[in-house]
Every structure is written in structure tokens, then in C-alpha cells.
C-alpha positions in Angstrom: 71.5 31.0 -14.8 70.1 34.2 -16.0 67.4 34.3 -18.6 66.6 37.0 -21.2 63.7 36.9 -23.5 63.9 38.1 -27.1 60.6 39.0 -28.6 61.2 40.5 -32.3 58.9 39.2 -35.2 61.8 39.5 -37.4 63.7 36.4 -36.9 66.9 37.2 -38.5 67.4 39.9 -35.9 66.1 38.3 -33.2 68.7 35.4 -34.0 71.7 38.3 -34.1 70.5 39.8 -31.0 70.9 36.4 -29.1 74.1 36.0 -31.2 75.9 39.3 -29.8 74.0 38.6 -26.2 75.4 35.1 -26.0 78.7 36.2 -27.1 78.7 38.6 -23.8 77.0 36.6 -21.3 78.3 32.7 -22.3 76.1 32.0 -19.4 73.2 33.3 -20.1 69.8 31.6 -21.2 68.5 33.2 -24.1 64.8 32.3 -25.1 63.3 33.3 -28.5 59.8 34.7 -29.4 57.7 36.0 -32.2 55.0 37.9 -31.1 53.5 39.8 -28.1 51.4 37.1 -26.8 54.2 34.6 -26.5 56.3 36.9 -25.2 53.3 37.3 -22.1 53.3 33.3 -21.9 56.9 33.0 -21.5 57.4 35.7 -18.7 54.2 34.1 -16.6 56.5 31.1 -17.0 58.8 33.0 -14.9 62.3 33.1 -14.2 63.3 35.1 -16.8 66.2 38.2 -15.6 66.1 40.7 -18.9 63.2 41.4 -21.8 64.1 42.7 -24.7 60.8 43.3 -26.8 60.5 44.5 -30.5 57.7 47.4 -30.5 56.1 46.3 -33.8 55.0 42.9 -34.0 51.9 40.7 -35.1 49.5 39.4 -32.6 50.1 41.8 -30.0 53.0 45.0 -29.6 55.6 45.2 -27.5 54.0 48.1 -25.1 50.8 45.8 -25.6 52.8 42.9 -24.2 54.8 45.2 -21.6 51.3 46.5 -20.6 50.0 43.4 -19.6 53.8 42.0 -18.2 53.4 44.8 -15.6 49.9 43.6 -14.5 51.7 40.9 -13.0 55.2 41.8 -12.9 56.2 44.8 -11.7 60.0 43.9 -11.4 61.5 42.2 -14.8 63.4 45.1 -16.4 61.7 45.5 -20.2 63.7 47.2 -22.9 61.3 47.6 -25.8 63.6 48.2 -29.2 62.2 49.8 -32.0 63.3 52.4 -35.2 61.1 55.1 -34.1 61.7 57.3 -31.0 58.9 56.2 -28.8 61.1 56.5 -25.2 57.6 58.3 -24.3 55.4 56.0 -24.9 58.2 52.7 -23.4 58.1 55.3 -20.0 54.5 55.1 -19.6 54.2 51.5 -19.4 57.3 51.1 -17.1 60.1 49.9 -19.6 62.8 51.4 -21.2 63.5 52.5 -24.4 66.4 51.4 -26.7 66.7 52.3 -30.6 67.6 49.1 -32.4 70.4 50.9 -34.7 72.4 51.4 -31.1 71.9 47.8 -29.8 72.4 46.0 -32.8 75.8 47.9 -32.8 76.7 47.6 -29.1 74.6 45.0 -27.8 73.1 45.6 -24.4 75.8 46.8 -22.4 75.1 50.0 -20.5 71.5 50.3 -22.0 69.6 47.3 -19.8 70.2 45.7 -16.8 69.2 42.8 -16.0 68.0 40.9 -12.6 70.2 37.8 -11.6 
């Protein structure tokens, strides 16, 4: 069963992005985070297919947390959401950039993939 980690310190959308992801993939595990750091923990827990990462957040960002994700994990796709334009900044650390206006709307078709 795939996995997709939601890191987003703002649990009211983190709980709607797993709403509108669950409602796509009925199979899909869908794991809930906080902050950076746990977001770190739970991917070196492995088997996770998709991360979907808020870029501001307590204890540690989302490019903090990708960062450190691709130190050992060079493979899990990353999509780091956030209001600003920072598709620059996602690039350089080897994720992808999605605004959260266009995924709250559509969910996550077409703008992550993710590994089953």
C-alpha cells in the first residue's frame, strides 16, 4: 500500500489535504506530521511512496527537512507546498514545487507522482 506523508504545521490543512488525497487514492496510507523534524523521523522509518511538505513550519522547514531527506534518500519524490513562489529554492534541494492555492483546489493529480 502506498504511503504519502503530510508535513504542514497547520492542522486544519493538513487534515483537508489527506481528506482530498484519501478521496483519490482509497488505498493509500496517509501519515500526518507537524513539523520538519518529524517529517525526517518518519521518512527514515521508510516505506513511504509521496512527501508532501509545508515550506514554513516550526522546528525545522520544509527545504530544511528535504535537505536532510536527500542525505539519505535520494529517490522519495518531495513536493514542498507553500504561498510564496519559491520553485527555485524546492529545485535546489531536489523537490518540487507546488503552490498550495492549486493543490488545495485539485489535489495532487498531475503535480506529484508518487513511487508505488
Amino acid at each position: 500500500m502506498p504511503k504519502i506523508i503530510i508535513a504542514d504545521d497547520d492542522q486544519n490543512l493538513r487534515e483537508a489535504l489527506a481528506d482530498s488525497i484519501g478521496a483519490l487514492y482509497e488505498d493509500m496510507h496517509i501519515v500526518q506530521v507537524g513539523d520538519g523534524r518529524a517529517l525526517v523521523e518518519r521518512v527514515r522509518e521508510g516505506g513511504c511512496s509521496l512527501v508532501l511538505t509545508d515550506f514554513q513550519m516550526p522546528e525545522m522547514d520544509g527545504l530544511e527537512a528535504t535537505k536532510r531527506i536527500r542525505e539519505f534518500d535520494k529517490q522519495i519524490p518531495i513536493c514542498v507546498l507553500s504561498a510564496r513562489d519559491i520553485r527555485i529554492e524546492a529545485l535546489r534541494y531536489g523537490a518540487h514545487y507546488v503552490g498550495k492555492d492549486a493543490i488545495i483546489r485539485q489535489g495532487t493529480e498531475g503535480y506529484c507522482q508518487f513511487n508505488e
